[in-house]
C-alpha positions as CSV (number, residue, x, y, z in Angstrom):
1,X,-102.1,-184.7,29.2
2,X,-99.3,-185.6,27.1
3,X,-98.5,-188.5,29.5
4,X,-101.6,-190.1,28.6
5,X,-101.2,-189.4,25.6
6,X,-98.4,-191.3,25.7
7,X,-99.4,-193.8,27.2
8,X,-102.4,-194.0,24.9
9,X,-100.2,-194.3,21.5
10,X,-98.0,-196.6,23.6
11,X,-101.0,-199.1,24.2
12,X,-102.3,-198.9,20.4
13,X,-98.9,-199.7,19.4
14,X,-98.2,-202.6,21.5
15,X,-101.1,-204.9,19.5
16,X,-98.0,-205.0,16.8
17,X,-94.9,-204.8,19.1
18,X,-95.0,-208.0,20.5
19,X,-94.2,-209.2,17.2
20,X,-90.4,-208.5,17.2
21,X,-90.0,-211.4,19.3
22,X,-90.9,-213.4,16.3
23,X,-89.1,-211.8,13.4
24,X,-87.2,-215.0,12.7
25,X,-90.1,-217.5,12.7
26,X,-91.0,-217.5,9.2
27,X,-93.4,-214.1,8.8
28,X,-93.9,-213.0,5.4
29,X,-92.3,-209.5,4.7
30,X,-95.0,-207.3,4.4
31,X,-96.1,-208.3,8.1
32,X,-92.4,-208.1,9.0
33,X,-92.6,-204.4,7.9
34,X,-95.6,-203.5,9.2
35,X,-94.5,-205.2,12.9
36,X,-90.6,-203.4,12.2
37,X,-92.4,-200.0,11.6
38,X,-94.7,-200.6,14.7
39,X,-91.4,-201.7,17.3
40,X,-89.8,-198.7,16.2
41,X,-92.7,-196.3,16.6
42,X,-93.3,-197.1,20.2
43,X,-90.0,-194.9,20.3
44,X,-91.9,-192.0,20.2
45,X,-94.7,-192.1,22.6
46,X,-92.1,-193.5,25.0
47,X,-89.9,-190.3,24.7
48,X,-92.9,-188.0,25.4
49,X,-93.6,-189.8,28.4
50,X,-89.7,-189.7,29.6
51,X,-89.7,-185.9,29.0
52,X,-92.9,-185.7,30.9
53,X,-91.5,-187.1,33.4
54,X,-88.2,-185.3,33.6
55,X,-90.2,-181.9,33.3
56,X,-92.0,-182.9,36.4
57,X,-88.9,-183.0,38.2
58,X,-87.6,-180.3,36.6
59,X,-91.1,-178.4,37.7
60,X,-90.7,-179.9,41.7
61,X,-88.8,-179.8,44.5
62,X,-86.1,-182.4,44.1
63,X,-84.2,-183.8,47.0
64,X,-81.2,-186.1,46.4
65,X,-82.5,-188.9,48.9
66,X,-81.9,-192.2,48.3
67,X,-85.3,-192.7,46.3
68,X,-83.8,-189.8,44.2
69,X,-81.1,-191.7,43.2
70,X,-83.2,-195.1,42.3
71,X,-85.3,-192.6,40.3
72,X,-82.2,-191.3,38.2
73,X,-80.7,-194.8,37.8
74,X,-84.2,-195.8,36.5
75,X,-84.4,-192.8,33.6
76,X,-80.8,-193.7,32.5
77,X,-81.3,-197.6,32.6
78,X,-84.7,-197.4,31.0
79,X,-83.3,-195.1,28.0
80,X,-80.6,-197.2,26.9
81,X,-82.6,-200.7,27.2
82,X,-84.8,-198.2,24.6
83,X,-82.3,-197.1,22.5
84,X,-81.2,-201.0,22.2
85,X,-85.0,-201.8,21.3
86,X,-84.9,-199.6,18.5
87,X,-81.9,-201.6,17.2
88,X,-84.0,-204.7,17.6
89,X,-86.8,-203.5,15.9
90,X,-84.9,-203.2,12.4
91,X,-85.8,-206.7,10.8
92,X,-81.7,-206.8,9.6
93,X,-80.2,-206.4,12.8
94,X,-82.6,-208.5,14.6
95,X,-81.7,-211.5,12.5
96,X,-77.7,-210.8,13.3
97,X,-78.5,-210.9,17.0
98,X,-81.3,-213.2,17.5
99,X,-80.8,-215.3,20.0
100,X,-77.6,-214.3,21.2
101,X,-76.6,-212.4,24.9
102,X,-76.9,-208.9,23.0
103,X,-80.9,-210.0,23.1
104,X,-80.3,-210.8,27.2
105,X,-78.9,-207.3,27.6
106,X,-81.2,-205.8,26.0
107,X,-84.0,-207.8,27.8
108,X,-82.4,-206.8,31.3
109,X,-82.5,-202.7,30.8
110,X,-85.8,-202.8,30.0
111,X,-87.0,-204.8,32.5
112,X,-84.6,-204.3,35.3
113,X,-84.6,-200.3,34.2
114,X,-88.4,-200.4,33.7
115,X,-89.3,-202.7,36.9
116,X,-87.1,-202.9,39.4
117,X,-85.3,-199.3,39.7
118,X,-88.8,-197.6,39.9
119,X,-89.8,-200.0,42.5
120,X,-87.0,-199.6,44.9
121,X,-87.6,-195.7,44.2
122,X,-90.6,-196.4,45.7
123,X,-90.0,-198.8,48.5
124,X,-87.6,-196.5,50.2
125,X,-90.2,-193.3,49.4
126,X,-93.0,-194.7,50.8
127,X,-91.1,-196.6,53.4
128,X,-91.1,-194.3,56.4
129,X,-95.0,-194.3,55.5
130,X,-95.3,-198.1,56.0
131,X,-93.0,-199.0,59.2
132,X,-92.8,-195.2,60.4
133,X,-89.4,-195.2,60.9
134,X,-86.4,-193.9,58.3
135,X,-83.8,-196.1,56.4
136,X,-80.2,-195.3,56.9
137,X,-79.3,-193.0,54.2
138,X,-75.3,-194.9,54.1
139,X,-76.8,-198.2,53.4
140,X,-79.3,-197.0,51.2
141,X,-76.6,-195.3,49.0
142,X,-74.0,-198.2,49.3
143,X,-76.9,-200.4,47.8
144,X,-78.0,-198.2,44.8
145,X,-74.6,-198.1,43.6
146,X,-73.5,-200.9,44.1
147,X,-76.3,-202.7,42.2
148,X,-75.9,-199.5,39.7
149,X,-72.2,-200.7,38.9
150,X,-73.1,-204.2,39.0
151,X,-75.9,-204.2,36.8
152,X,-74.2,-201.7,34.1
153,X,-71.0,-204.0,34.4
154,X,-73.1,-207.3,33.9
155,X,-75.4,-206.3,31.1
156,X,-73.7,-203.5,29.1
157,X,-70.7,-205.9,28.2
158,X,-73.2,-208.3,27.4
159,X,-74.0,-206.5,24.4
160,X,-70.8,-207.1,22.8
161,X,-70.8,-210.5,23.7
162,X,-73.7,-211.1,21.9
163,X,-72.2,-209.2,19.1
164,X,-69.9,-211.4,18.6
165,X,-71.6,-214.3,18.5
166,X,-72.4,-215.9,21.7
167,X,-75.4,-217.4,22.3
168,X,-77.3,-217.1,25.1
169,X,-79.2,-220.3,27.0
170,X,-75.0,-222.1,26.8
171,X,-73.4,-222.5,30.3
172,X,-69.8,-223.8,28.7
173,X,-68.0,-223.1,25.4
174,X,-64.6,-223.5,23.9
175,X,-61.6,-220.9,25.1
176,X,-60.6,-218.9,22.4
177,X,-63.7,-217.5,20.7
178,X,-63.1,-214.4,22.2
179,X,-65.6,-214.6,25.0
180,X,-63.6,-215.3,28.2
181,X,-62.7,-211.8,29.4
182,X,-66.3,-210.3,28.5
183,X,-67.9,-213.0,30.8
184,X,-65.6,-213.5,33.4
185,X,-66.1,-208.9,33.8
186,X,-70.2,-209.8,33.7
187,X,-69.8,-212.5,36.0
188,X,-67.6,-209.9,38.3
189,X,-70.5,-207.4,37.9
190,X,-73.2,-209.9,39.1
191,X,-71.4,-210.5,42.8
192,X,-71.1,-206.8,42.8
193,X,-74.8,-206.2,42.1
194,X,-75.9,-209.5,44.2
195,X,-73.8,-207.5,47.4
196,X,-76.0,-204.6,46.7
197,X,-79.1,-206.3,46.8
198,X,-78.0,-207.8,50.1
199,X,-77.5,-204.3,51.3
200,X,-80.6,-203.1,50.5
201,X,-82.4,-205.9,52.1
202,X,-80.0,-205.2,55.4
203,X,-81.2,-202.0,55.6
204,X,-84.4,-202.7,55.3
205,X,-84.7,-204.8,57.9
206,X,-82.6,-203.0,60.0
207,X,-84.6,-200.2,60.0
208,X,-87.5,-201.5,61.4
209,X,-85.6,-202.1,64.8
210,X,-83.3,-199.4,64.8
211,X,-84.2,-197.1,62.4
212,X,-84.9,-193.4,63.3
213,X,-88.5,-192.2,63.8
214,X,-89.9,-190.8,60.6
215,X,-91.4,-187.2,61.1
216,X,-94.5,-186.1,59.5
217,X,-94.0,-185.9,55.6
218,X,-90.2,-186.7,55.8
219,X,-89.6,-185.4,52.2
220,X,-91.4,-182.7,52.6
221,X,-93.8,-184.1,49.7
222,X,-96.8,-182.3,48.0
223,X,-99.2,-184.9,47.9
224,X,-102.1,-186.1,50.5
225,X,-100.8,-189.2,51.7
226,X,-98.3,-188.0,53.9
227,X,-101.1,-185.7,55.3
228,X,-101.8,-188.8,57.6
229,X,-100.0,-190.3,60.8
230,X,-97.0,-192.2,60.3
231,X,-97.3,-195.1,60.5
232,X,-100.8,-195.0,59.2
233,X,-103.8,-195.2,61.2
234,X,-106.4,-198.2,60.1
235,X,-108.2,-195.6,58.0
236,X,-107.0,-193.1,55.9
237,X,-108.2,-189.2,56.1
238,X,-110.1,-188.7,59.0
239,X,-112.1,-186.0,56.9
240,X,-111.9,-184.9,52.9
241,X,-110.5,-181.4,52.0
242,X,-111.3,-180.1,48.6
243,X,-108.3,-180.0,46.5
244,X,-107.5,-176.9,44.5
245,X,-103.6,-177.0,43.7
246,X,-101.7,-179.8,42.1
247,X,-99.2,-179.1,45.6
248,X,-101.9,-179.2,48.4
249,X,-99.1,-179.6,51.4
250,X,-97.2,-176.7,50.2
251,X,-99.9,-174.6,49.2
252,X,-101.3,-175.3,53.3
253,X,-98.9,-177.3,55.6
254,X,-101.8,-177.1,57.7
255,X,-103.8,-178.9,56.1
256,X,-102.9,-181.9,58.0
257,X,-103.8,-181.1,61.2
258,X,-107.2,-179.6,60.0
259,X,-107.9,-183.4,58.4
260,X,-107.1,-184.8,61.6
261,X,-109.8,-182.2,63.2
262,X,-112.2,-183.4,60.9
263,X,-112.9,-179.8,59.2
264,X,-113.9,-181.3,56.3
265,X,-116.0,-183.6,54.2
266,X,-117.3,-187.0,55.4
267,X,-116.6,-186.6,58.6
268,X,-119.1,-188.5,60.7
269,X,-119.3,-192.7,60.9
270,X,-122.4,-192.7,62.9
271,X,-124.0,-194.0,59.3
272,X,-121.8,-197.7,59.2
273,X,-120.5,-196.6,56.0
274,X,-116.6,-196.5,54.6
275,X,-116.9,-193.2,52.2
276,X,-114.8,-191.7,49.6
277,X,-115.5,-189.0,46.7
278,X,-116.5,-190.2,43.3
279,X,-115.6,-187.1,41.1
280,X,-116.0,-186.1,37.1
281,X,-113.1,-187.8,35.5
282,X,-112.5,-184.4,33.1
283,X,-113.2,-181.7,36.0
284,X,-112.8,-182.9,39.7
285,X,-115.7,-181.9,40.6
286,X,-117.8,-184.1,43.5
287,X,-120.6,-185.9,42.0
288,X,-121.6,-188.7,44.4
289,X,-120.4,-190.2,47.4
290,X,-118.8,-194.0,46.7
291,X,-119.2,-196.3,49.4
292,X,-116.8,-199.0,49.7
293,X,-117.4,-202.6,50.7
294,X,-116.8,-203.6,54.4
295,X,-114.9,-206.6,55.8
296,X,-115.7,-210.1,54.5
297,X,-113.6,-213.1,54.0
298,X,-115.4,-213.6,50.7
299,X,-112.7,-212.7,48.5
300,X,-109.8,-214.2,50.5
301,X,-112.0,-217.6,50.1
302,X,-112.5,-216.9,46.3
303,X,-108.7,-216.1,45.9
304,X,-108.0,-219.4,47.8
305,X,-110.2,-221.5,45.1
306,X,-109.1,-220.0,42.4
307,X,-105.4,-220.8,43.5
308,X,-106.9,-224.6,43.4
309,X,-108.2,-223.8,40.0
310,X,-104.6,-222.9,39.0
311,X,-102.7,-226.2,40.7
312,X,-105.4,-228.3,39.0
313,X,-105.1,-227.1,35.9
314,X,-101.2,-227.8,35.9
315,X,-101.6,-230.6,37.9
316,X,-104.5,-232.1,34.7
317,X,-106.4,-232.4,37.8
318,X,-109.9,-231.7,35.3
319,X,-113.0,-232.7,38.0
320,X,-110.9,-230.5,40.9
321,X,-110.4,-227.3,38.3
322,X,-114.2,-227.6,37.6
323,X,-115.2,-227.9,41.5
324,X,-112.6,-225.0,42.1
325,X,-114.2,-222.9,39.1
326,X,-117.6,-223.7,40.8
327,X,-116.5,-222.2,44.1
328,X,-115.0,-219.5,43.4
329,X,-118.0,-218.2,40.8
330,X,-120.3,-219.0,44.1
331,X,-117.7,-217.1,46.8
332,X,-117.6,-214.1,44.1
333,X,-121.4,-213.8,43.3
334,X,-122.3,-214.0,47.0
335,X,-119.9,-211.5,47.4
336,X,-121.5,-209.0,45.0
337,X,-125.1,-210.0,46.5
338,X,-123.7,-208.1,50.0
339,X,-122.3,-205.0,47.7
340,X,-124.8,-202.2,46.4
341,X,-127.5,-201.4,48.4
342,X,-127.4,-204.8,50.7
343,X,-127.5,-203.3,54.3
344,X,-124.3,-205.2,55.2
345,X,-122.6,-202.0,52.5
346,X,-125.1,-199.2,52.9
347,X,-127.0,-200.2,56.3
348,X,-128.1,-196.0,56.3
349,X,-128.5,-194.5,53.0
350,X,-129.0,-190.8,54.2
351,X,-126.3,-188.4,53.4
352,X,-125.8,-185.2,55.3
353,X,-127.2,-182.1,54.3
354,X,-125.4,-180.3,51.0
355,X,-123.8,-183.7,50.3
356,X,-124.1,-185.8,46.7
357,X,-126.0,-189.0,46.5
358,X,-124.5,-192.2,47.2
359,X,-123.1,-193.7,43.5
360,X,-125.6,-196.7,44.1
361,X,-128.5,-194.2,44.3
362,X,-127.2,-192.8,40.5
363,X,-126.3,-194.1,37.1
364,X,-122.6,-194.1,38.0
365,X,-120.0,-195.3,40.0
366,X,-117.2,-197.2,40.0
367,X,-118.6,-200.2,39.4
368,X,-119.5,-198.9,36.2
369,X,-116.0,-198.0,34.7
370,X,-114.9,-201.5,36.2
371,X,-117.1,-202.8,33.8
372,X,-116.0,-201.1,30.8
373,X,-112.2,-201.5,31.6
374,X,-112.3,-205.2,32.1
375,X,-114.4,-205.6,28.6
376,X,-111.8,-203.6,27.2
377,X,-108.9,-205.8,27.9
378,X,-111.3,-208.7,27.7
379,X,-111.9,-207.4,24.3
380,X,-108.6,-207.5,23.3
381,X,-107.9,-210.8,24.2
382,X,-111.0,-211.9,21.9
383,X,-109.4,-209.8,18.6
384,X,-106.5,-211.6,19.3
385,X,-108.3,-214.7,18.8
386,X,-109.7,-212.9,15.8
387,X,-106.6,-212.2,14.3
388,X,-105.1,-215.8,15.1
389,X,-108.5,-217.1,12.7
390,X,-108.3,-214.8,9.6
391,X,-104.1,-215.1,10.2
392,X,-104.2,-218.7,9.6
393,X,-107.1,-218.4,7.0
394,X,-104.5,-216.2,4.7
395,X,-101.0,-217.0,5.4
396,X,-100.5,-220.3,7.2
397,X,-99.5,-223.1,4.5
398,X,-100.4,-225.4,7.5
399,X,-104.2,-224.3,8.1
400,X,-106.4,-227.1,6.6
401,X,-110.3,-226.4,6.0
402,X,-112.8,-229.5,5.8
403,X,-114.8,-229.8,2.9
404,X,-118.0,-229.2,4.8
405,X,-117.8,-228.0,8.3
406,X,-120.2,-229.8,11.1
407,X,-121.3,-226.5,12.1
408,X,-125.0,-225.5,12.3
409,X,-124.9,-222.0,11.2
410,X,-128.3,-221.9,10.7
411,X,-128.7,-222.3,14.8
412,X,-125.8,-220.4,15.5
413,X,-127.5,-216.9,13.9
414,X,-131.1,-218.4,15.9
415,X,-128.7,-218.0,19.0
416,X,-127.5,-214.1,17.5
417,X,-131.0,-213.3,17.1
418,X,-131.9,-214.4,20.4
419,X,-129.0,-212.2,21.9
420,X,-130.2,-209.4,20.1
421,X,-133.7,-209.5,21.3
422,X,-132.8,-210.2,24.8
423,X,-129.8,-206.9,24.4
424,X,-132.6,-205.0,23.6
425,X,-135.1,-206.1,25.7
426,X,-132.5,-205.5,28.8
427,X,-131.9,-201.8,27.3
428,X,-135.4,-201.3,27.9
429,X,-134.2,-202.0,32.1
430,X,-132.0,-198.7,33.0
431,X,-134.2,-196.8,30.3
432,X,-137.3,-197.0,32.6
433,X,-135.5,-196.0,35.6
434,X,-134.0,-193.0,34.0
435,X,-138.1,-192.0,32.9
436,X,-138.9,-192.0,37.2
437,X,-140.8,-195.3,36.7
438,X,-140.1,-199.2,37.4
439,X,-143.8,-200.4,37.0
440,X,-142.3,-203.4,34.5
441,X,-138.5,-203.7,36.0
442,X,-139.1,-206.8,37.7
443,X,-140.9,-208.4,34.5
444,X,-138.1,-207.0,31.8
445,X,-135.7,-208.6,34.2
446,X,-137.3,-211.7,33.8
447,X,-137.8,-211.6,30.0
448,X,-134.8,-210.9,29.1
449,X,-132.8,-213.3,31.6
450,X,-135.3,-216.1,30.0
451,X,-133.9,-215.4,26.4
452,X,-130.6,-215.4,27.2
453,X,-131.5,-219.2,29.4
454,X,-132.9,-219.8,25.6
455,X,-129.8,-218.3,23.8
456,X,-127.8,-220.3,25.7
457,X,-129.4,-223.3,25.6
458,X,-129.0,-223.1,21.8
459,X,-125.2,-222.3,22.3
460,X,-124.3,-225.0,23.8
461,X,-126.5,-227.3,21.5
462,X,-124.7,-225.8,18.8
463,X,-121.2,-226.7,20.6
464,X,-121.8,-230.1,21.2
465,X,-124.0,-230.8,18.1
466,X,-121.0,-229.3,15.7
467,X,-118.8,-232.5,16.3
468,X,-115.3,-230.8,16.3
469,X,-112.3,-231.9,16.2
470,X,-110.0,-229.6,18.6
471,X,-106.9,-232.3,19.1
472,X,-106.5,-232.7,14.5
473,X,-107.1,-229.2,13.2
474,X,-106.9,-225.8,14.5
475,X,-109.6,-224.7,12.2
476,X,-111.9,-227.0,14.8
477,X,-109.7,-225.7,17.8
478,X,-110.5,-222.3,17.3
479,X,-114.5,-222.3,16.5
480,X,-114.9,-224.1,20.0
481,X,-112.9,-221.7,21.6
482,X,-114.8,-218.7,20.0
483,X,-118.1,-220.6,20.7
484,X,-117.1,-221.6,24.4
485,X,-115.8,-217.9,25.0
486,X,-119.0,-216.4,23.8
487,X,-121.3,-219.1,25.7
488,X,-119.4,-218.4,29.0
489,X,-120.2,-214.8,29.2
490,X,-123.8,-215.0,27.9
491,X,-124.1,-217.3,30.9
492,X,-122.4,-214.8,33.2
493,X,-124.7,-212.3,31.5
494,X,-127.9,-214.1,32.3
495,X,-126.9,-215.2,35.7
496,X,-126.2,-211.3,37.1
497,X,-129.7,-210.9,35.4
498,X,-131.6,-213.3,37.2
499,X,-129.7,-211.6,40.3
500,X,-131.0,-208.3,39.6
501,X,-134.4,-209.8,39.5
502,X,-133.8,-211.3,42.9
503,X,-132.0,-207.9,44.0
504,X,-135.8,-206.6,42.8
505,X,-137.9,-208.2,44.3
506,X,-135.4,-207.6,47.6
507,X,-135.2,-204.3,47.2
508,X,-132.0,-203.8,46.8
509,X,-132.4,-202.3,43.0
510,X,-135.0,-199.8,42.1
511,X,-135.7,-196.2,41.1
512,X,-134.3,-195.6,44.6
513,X,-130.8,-197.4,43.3
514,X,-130.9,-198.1,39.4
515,X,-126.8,-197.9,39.1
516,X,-126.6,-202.2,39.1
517,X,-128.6,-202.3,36.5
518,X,-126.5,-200.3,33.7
519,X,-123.0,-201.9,34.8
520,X,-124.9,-205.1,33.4
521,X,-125.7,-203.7,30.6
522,X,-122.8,-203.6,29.9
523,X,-121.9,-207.0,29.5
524,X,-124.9,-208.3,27.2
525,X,-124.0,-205.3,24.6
526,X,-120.4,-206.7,24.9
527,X,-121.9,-210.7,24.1
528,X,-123.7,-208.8,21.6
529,X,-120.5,-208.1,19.5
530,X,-118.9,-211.0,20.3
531,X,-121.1,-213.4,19.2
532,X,-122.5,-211.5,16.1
533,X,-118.5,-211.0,15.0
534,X,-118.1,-215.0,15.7
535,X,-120.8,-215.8,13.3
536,X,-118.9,-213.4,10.4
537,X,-115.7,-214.7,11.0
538,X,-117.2,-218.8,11.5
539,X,-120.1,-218.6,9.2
540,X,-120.2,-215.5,6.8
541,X,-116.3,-215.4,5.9
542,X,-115.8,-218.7,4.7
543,X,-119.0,-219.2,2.8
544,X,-117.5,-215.6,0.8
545,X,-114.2,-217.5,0.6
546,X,-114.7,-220.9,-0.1
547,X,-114.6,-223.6,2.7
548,X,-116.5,-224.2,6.0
């Protein structure tokens, strides 16, 4: 609980860390405070989750393997790349070292303490899992420390460096300024850390040919994954046991075999379905049964456009991007058109006797949550953009308003209004299911996928009608980037719409399976927001204010 928490306060805080990257670029000194007070705050959250973590291992069974040791180097290097952000985070000290290798130091224990010492903890932990055979415990400890003492001799020294005075980004300078000995020991340090790095990848690929055959649950670990064969099989449990115990291998070092016996939950495959548990988030407790999509080259395909959206993009290659954006959108809505109740995902939806309802048969599912999480971070990328707007309206010298903006705000609350409507009239969808009848699904569908076709249509009149000028002013820059944002998800919105007609009329959705139809909801009360907050911040704000 307090980990969340943690990570929770940690989250919240970030939207002003990222700021102390910044604190010599001209912000005023209230925001400088606010951002100083937020950098150093993060302190605290962080610390709860450290102790949380120690108290875990305090609380355990600790062995000192080799991922033990990765683990340890990882709490130390972490905590003093921390205790060197705090010192960053104080606007004063921050301008003394700005800039300089003190900044580079401090960059490398948080990232190489944050990133790369948990990851090797985990490499060589899960290791034996993945190849089924065990890493030599001598190279393994001849790599952690020698990339420990490399590292701490590279970047530690580097903090006085940059204390007095050298920059970083300069590969030569003058004898005599008192840097020579401090670099020539980091330089020192990085061969010693490179040798370790070479030692670690030695042994790992060592120990696929002549490593020793892992037993079962090597570590003698608490959790369920080494409760399968090592290596692993191509699926995971070959039943589900109900979990009672945070340890569930000590509590039964049994329970292994009895998986492998199939004494528990969802054990048949006669069905054609791949299974898991979808549980209550607060209590554990089973409330359907999720199944997962099967094999399809779908999203390998999208993944492979989308890579030729990327190169195009950098490459100013605009006609490829848009054929690449194209594709991928087709690849990733055929893909969700074989998901749900399609019978290439659910060919048998009967469950066995005493079992839950499959999550496509209910209002919930994972599906669901996706939704929600992805408009949260979506969200946050669109406040940003929020900020950036009434940021430059208050504080930027730079920010230049026309005397009368191009913009028909008249049409652009027509297009709210038509949102709204067609939000509601979508609402009225999952609420019919959940009263036992769909008599007007199919026709609510419709209606509401047919305002958003008008909504959108007066969108994108209103973007191209509004003559902007994105390359001269950022003022035009950002209303088309608000209005494109919000027209691109309205037309994702209306399209999974006109799918869950089709998915209707199919069969696929109905009082039978109603859980499609509220993970779209989702997304027009989201379009809802976004576009009725554009129209304050475009249209509202600056008719209060003065300007267009």
């Amino acid at each position: 609980r307090w980990v969340v928490m943690g990570v929770l306060t940690t989250g919240f805080l970030s939207f002003g860390l990222w700021v102390h990257h910044m604190f010599t670029v001209g912000i005023p000194a209230l925001a400088l405070g606010f951002f100083s007070a937020a950098s150093m705050l993060v302190a605290i959250p962080t610390g709860v989750q450290i102790f949380a973590w120690i108290a875990t291992l305090w609380l355990g069974r600790p062995v000192y393997h080799v991922p033990m040791l990765w683990l340890v180097g990882f709490l130390i290097v972490f905590v003093a790349g921390g205790l060197t952000g705090v010192m960053v985070a104080l606007v004063p000290f921050d301008w003394q070292v700005h800039d300089t290798h003190f900044v580079v130091a401090h960059m490398h224990y948080v990232l190489v303490g944050g990133m790369f010492f948990p990851l090797m903890a985990g490499l060589y932990y899960w290791l034996p899992h993945f190849s089924g055979r065990m890493p030599s415990v001598r190279l393994g400890r001849w790599g952690f420390w020698l990339v420990f003492i490399g590292f701490n001799t590279t970047f530690l020294i580097m903090h006085w460096t940059g204390l007095i005075g050298m920059p970083r980004r300069v590969y030569t300078y003058d004898t005599g300024l008192g840097w020579d000995i401090p670099n020539l020991v980091s330089s020192i340090g990085s061969f010693i850390m490179a040798i370790g790095i070479a030692t670690i990848l030695l042994d790992i690929l060592l120990h696929f040919r002549f490593g020793q055959p892992a037993k079962k649950n090597p570590w003698n670990a608490d959790t369920l994954e080494w409760a399968t064969s090592l290596p692993p099989s191509p699926y995971n449990f070959v039943s589900l046991p109900e979990i009672d115990d945070r340890h569930p291998l000590w509590k039964d070092p049994n329970l292994p075999d009895s998986i492998a016996r199939g004494e528990h939950a969802l054990k048949t495959i006669d069905h054609g379905r791949r299974e898991t548990w979808g549980v209550d988030p607060l209590t554990g407790k089973v409330r359907e049964i999720i199944h997962l999509p099967g094999n399809s080259w779908l999203p390998f395909i999208a993944s492979l456009f989308l890579a030729a959206l990327c190169l195009s993009l950098l490459n100013k290659a605009y006609w490829i991007a848009l054929a690449a954006t194209v594709a991928t959108l087709v690849a990733l809505f055929r893909w969700s058109w074989e998901n749900g109740t399609h019978p290439n995902a659910a060919p048998d939806a009967r469950t066995q006797p005493g079992e839950p309802p499959l999550h496509s048969r209910t209002f919930d599912g994972p599906g669901l949550w996706g939704m929600g999480v992805t408009l949260l971070a979506n969200g946050a990328l669109y406040l940003c953009l929020l900020f950036g707007w009434f940021y430059l309206w208050t504080v930027s010298p730079e920010w230049q308003v026309p005397e009368q903006s191009e913009l028909n705000g008249w049409l652009m609350l027509a297009s709210a209004l038509l949102l709204t409507v067609g939000t509601l009239w979508m609402r009225r969808v999952p609420a019919q299911l959940r009263r036992g009848t769909s008599v007007h699904l199919l026709r609510d569908l419709c209606i509401s996928a047919g305002l958003g076709l008008v909504q959108c249509a007066a969108l994108l009149w209103l973007l191209l009608d509004a003559n902007l000028d994105i390359t001269e002013t950022a003022h035009d820059a950002v209303i088309f980037v608000m209005l494109s944002y919000s027209l691109i998800h309205c037309t994702l919105a209306t399209i999974l719409t006109i799918l869950q007609a089709w998915r209707v009329m199919k069969g696929y959705v109905g009082l039978h399976a109603p859980y499609e139809t509220v993970v779209v909801e989702q997304l027009w009360y989201y379009n809802l927001g976004v576009l009725w907050s554009a129209y304050a911040a475009i249209v509202l704000f600056p008719s209060t204010w003065g300007g267009a």
